[in-house]
N, C-alpha and C positions, 0 to 999 in steps of 0.2 A: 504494500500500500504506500500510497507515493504520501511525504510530507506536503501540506498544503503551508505556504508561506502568506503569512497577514501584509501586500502591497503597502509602500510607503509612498503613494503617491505626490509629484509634486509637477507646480506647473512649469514648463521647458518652454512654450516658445505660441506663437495663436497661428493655428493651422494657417488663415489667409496668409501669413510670413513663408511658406513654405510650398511654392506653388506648384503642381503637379510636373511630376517626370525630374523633380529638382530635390537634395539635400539640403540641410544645410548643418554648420556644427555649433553645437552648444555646449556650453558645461553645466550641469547640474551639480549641485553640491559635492564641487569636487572633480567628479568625472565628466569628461568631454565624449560626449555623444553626437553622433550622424541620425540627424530624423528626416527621415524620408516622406514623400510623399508621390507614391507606386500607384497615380492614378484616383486616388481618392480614399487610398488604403496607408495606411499611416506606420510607420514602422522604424520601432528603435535601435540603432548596433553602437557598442563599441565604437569612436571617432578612427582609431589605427589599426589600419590593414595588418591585417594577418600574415600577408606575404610581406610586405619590407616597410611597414611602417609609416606610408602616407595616410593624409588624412583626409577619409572618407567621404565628409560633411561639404569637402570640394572636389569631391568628384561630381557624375552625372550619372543618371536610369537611363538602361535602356532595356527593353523587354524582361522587366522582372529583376532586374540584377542594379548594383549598384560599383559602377565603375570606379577605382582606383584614380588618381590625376598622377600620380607617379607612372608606373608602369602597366597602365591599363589593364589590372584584373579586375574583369568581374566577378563578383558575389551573389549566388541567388537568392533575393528576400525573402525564402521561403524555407530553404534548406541551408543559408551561410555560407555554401560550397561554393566553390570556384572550380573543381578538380573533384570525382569521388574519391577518385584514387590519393589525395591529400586530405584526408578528413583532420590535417593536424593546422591545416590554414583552414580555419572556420571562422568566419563571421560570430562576434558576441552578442546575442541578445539581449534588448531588456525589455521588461513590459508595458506597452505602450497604449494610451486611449484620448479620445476625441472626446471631450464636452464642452458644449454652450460656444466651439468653435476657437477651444483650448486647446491645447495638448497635452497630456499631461504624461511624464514617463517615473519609473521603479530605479534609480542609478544604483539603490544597494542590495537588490536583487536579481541580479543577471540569470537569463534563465539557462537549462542544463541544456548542453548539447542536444538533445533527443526529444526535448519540448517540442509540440507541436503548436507551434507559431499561426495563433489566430489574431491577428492587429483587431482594432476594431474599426465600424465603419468608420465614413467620415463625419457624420458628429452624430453620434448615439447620445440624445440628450436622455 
């Protein structure tokens, strides 16, 4: 039985700042995070790529994935991958949600590799 973890929700940034198919980066208390917005679908990683340490939040989306500005890896929003066969460069999640046309993300709860990454929509008031 999986530990269910109590969200520390806090506000990150107002979805209209973050216009679709675009990143952008933030720090939340502390940590610097990439909030995406995949179309209307909202989603939190990690700001530093996994493969050499550029930051995410200035890269750009394209079909699903969020592009590197350094050496242009993509990351799938969905799975973190870039490579299956690299499951040790994975995208870090955190847990991310839309109200009243907020955003709001978890910076001290990063979800486990194997979470099943559901964003919420784009504003579930």
């Amino acid at each position: 039985m999986s530990k269910r973890v109590h969200a520390d929700w806090v506000y990150a940034v107002d979805a209209g700042d973050v216009p679709a198919g675009r990143a952008v980066r933030i720090c939340v208390r502390g940590t610097w995070l990439a909030i995406c917005n995949d179309g209307g679908r909202f989603v939190a990683v990690d700001d530093t790529c996994p493969h050499e340490g550029g930051p995410l939040g200035r890269g750009h989306l394209a079909g699903g994935c969020i592009v590197c500005p350094v050496h242009h890896w993509a990351f799938d929003l969905k799975t973190g991958l870039s490579d299956p066969d690299l499951p040790m460069a994975r995208l870090k999640f955190y847990p991310c949600r839309v109200r009243a046309g907020k955003v709001y993300v978890d910076p001290r709860h990063p979800l486990p590799p194997d979470a099943k990454i559901i964003p919420s929509p784009p504003d579930d008031k």
